[in-house]
VOBA-920651 format. One record per residue (C-alpha): residue number from 1; residue in one letter; x, y, z. Coordinates in steps of 0.5 Angstrom, whole numbers, plus 2048, in hexadecimal, padded with zeros to 3 digits. Last residue first. Layout:
BEGIN
{pos=NUM, code=a, u=X, v=Y, w=Z}
...
END
This chain:
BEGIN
{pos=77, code=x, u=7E8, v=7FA, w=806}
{pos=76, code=x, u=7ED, v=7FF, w=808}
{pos=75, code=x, u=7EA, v=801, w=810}
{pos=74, code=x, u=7EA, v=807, w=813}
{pos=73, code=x, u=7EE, v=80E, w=813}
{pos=72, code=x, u=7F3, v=810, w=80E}
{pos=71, code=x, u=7FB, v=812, w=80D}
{pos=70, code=x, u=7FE, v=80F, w=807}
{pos=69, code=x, u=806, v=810, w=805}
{pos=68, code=x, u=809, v=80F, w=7FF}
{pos=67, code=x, u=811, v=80E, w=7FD}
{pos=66, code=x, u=813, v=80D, w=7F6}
{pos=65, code=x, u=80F, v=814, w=7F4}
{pos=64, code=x, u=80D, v=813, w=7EC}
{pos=63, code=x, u=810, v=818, w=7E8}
{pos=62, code=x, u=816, v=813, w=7E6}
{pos=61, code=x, u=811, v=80D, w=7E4}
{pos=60, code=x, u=815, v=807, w=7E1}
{pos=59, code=x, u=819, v=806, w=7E8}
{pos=58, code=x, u=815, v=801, w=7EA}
{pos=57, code=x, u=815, v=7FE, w=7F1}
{pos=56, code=x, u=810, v=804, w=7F4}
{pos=55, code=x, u=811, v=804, w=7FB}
{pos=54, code=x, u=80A, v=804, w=801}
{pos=53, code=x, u=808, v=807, w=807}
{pos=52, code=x, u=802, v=807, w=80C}
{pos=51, code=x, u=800, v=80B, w=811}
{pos=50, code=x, u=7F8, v=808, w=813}
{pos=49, code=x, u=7F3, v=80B, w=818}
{pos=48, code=x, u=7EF, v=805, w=81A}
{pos=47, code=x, u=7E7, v=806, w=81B}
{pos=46, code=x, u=7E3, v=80B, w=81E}
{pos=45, code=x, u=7E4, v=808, w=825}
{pos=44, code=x, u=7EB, v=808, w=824}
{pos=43, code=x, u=7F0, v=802, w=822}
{pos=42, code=x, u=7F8, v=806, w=820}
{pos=41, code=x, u=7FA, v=802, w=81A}
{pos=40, code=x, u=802, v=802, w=817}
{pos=39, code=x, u=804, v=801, w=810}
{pos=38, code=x, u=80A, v=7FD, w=80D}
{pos=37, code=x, u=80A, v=7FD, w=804}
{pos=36, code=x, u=80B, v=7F9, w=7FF}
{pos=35, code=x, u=80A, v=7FD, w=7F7}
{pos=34, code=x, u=809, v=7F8, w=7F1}
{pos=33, code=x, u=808, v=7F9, w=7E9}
{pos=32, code=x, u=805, v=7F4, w=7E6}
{pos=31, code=x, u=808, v=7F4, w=7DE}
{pos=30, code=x, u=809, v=7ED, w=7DE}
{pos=29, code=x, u=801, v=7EC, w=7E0}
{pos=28, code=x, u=800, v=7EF, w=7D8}
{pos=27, code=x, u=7FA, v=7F2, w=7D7}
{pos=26, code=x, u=7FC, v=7F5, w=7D0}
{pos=25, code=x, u=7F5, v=7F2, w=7CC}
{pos=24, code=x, u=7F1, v=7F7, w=7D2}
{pos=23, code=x, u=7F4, v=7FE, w=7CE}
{pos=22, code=x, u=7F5, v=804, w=7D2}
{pos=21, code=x, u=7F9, v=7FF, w=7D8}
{pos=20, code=x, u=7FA, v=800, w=7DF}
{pos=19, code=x, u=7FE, v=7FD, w=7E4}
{pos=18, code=x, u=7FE, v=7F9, w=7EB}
{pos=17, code=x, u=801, v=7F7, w=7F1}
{pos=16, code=x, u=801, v=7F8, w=7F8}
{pos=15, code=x, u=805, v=7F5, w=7FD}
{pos=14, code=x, u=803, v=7F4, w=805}
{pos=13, code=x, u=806, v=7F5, w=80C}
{pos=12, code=x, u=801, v=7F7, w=812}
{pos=11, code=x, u=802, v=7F9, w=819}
{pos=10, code=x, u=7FF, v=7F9, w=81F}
{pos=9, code=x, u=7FD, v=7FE, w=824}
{pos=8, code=x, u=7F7, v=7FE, w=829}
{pos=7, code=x, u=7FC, v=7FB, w=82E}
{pos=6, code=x, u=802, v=7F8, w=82B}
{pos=5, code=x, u=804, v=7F6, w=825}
{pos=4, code=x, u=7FF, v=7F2, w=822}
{pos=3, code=x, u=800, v=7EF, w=81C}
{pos=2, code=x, u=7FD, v=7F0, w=814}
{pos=1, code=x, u=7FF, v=7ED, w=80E}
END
């Protein structure tokens, strides 16, 4: 979901999900995990500069950090 904020920034709401699976007759969508996140875009003549954070849900993975967050410049997709 992306909005304007103000001027040549907006802000973006999303919720990634995903897995993965060493062997394919595992697939299981019930297994999903799923991260939602808040970002901000800064558009520039290079493309948008992007800081995004996301929460990991599960608490499954001790050593995986609960809080990521990405900095990059120009466009996701």
């Amino acid at each position: 979901l992306r909005f304007p904020l103000r001027g040549s920034l907006s802000g973006v709401a999303f919720v990634d999900a995903g897995n993965v699976w060493s062997d394919p007759d595992q697939i299981s969508l019930g297994d999903l995990e799923y991260t939602p996140g808040a970002g901000v875009r800064y558009r520039t003549p290079v493309g948008p500069i992007r800081l995004d954070v996301a929460r990991r849900m599960s608490d499954e993975e001790d050593f995986l950090p609960r809080w990521v967050f990405h900095i990059s410049i120009g466009s996701a997709f």
